[in-house]
C-alpha positions as CSV (number, residue, x, y, z in Angstrom):
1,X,-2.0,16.8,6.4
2,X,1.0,17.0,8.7
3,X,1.7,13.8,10.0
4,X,2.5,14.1,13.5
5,X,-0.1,13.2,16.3
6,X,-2.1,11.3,13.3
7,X,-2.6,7.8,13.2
8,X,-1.8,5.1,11.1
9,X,-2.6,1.5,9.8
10,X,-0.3,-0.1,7.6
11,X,-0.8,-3.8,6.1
12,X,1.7,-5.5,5.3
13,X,3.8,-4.2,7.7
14,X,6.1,-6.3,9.5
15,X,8.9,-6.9,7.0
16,X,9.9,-4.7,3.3
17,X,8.5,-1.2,2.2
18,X,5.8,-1.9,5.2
19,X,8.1,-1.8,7.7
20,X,10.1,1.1,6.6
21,X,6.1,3.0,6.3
22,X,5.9,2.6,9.9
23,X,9.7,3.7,10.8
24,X,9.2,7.0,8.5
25,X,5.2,7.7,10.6
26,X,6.7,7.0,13.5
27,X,9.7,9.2,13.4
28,X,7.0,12.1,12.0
29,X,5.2,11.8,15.0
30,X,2.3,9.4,14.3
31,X,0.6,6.1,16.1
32,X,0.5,3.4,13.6
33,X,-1.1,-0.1,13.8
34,X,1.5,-2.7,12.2
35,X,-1.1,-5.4,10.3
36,X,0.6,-8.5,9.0
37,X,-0.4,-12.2,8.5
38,X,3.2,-13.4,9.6
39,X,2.7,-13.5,13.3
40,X,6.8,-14.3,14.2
41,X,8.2,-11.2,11.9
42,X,5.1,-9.3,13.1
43,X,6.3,-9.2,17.4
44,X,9.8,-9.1,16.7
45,X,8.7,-5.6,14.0
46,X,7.0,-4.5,17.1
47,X,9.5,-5.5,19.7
48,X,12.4,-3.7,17.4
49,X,10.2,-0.7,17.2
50,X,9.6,-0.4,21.1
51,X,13.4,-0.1,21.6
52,X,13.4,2.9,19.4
53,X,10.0,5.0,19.9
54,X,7.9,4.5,23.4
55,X,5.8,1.1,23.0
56,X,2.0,2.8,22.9
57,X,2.4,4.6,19.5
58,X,2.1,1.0,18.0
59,X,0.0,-1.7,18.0
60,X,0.4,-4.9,16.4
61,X,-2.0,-7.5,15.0
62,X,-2.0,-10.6,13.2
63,X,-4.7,-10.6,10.4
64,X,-4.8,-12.5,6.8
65,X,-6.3,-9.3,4.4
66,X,-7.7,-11.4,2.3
67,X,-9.9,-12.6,4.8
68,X,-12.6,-9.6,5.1
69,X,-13.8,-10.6,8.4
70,X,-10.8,-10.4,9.9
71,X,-10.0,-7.4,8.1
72,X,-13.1,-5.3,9.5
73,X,-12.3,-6.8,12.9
74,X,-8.5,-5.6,12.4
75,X,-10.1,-1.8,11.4
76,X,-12.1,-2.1,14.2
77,X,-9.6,-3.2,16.7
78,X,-7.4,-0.3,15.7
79,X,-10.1,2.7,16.0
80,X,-11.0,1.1,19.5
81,X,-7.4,1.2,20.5
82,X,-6.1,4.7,19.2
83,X,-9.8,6.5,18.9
84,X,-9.4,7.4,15.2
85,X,-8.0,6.6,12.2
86,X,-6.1,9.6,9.8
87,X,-4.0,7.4,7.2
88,X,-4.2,3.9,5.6
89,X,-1.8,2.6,3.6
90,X,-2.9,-0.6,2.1
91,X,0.7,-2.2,1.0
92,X,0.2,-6.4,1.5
93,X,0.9,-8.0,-1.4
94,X,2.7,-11.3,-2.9
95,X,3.7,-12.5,-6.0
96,X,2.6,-16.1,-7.1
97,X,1.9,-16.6,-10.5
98,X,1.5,-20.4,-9.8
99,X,-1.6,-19.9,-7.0
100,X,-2.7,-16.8,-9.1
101,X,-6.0,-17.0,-7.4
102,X,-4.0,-15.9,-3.9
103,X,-2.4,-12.8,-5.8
104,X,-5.7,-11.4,-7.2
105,X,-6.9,-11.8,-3.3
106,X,-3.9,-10.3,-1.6
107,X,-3.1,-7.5,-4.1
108,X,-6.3,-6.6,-5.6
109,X,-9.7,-7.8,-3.7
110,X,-8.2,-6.7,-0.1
111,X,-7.2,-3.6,-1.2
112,X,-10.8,-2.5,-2.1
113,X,-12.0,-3.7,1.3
114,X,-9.4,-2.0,2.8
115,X,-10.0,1.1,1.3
116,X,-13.9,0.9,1.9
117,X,-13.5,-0.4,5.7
118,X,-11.0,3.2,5.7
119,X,-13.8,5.3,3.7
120,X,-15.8,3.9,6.5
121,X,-14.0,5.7,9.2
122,X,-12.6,8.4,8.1
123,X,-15.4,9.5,6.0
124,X,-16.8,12.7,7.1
125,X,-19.9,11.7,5.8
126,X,-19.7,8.7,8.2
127,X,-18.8,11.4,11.5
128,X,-15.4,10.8,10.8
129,X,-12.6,13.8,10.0
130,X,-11.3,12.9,6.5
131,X,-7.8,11.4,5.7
132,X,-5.3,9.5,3.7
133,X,-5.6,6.5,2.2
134,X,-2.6,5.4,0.1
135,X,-2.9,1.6,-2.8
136,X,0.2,0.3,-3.5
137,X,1.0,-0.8,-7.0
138,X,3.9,-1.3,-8.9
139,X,5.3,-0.4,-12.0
140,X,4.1,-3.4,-13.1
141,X,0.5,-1.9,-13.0
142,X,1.7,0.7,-15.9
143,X,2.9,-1.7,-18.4
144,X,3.1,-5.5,-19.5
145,X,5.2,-7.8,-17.5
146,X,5.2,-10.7,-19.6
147,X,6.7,-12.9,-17.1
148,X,4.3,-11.7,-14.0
149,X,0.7,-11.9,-15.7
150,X,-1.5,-12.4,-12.9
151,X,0.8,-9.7,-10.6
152,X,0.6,-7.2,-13.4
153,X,-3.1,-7.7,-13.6
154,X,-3.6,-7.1,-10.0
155,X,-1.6,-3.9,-9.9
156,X,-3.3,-2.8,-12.9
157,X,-6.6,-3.2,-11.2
158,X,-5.1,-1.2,-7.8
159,X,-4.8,2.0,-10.2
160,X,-7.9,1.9,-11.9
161,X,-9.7,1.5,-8.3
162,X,-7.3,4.3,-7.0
163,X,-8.4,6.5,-9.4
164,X,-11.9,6.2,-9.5
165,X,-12.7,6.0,-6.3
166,X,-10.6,9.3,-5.8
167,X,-12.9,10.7,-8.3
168,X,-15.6,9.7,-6.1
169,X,-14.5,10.9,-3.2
170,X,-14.7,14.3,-5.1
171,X,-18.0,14.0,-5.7
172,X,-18.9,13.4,-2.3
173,X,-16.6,15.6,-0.4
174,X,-16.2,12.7,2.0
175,X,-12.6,14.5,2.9
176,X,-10.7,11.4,2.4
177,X,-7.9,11.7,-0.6
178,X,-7.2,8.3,-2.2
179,X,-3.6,7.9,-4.2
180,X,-1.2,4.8,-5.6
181,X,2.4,4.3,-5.2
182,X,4.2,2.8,-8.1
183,X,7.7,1.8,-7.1
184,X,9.8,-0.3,-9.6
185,X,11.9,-3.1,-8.2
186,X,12.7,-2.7,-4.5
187,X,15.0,-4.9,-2.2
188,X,11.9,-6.4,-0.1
189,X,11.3,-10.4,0.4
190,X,9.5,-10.5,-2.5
191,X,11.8,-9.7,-4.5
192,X,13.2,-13.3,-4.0
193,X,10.1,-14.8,-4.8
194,X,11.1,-14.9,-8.4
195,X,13.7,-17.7,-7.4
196,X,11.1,-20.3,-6.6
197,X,9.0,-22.4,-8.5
198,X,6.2,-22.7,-6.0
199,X,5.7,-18.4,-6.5
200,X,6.6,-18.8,-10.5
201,X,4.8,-21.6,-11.6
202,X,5.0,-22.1,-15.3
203,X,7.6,-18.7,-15.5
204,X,10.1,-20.2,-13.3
205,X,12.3,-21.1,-16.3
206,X,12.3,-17.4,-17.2
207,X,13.9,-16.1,-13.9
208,X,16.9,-15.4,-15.6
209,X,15.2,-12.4,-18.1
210,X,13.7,-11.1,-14.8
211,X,17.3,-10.9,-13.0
212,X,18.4,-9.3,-16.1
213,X,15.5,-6.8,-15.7
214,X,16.4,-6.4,-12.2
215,X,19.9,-5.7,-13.3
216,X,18.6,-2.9,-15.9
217,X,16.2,-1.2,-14.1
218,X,17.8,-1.2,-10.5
219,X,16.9,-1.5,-7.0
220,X,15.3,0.6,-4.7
221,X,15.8,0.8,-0.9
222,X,12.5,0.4,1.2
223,X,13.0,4.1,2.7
224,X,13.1,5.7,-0.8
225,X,9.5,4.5,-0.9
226,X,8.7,5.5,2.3
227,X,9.5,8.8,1.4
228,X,7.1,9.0,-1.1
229,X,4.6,7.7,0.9
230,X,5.1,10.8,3.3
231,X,5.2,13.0,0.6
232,X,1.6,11.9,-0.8
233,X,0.1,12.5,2.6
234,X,1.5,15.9,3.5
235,X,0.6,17.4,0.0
236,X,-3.3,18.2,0.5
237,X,-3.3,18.4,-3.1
238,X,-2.9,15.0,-4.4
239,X,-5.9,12.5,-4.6
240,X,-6.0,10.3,-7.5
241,X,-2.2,10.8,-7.8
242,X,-0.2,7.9,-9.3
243,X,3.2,7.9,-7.8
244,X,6.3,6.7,-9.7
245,X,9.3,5.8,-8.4
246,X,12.0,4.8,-9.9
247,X,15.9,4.4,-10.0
248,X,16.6,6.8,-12.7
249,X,14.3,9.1,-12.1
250,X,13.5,9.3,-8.1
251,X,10.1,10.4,-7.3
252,X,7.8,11.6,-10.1
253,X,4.0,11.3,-11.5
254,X,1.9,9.5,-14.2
255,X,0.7,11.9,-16.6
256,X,-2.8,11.2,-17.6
257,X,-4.7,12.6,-20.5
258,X,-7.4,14.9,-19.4
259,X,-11.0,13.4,-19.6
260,X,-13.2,14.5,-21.9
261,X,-15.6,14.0,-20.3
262,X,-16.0,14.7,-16.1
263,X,-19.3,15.3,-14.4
264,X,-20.2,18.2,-12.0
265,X,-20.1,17.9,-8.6
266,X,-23.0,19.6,-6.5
């Protein structure tokens, strides 16, 4: 799918690897609809972005994802603004270990109501002309993170979803490919979430091993990510494609195992 002339919604979008999403579709050619429950970082995103592309190939709204009517009234706002709807990437997330029922909302149950309000949409089966819809994970959702349980968890659950429901999509030939980015540690906000109790709770005192993680394993820039994110939606061929990225290693792919077991499709 080339990029230009599509459009866009990105959650999450106002501040981190969000906002360098909707700087790398923009300067691609696409519209894009900036979602993000901070209201100030949101209109300041936008205003920022009008100075550099003209001020109708984005939108900006205000929505909490975790709240799904606001979320299908978000979707809905978007394809009544633009017409259509070609790519999602579902990207909000947080990290609180200490309010651990807020991260399993944020990072796992909105982004299966994303990606079902998007299958609505763009489904061809629903009138719609197929698309991209890309989860973001972490490295953190390939292996243990002893210090991050609940986030871990969360972006474990992202890939299982991804993948399945790219299966699916198989199946049905709804047209819509479904893939996950898995970045490891990238110089965003919540990156400093680590430093404060209130986002830790009981794994504040370990901050230090995670600085000495950070340390190890590096940092990534936002637009390294956004990279990746453009690669996954021009390359037809990926859907159920786990995307690593990584310091070492740049941008490369989780090798699976095949199934031993995969049903026909009609």
């Amino acid at each position: 799918m080339h990029v230009n002339g599509k459009v866009a919604l990105v959650t999450g979008a106002a501040q981190g690897i969000g906002k360098a999403f909707v700087e790398e579709l923009l300067h691609k050619g696409a519209k894009v609809a900036l979602v993000d429950l901070n209201l100030e970082e949101g209109e300041k995103c936008k205003a920022a972005l009008d100075e550099m592309f003209e001020p109708q190939k984005t939108l900006f709204l205000q929505c909490d994802v975790a709240d799904q009517e606001q979320l299908r009234d978000t979707f809905r706002k978007v394809v009544q603004h633009f017409g259509r709807l070609d790519i999602l990437v579902n990207n909000a997330g947080v990290n609180n270990e200490k309010q651990w029922e807020k991260t399993v909302q944020i990072n796992l149950v909105s982004v299966i109501s994303g990606t079902y309000l998007g299958l609505e949409y763009m489904s061809k089966q629903n009138g719609g002309d197929g698309g991209v819809i890309i989860n973001m994970s972490s490295l953190a959702g390939l292996m243990p993170t002893a210090h991050q349980p609940v986030y871990c968890a969360s972006k474990h659950g992202i890939i299982g979803f991804t993948r399945s429901t790219a299966m699916a999509a198989n199946y049905t030939k709804n047209g819509v490919r479904i893939n996950a980015i898995c970045p490891g540690f990238v110089n965003t906000p919540i990156l400093q979430s680590i430093e404060k109790e209130e986002n830790m709770g009981q794994y504040f005192e370990y901050k230090d091993c995670i600085k000495d993680m950070i340390k190890f394993y590096g940092v990534l820039d936002p637009s390294t990510i956004a990279k990746g994110l453009i690669t996954i939606i021009e390359d037809d061929s990926l859907n159920g494609a786990i995307m690593k990225i990584t310091t070492s290693k740049g941008i490369h792919f989780q090798n699976y195992d095949t199934l031993t077991y995969y049903p026909k499709t009609q």
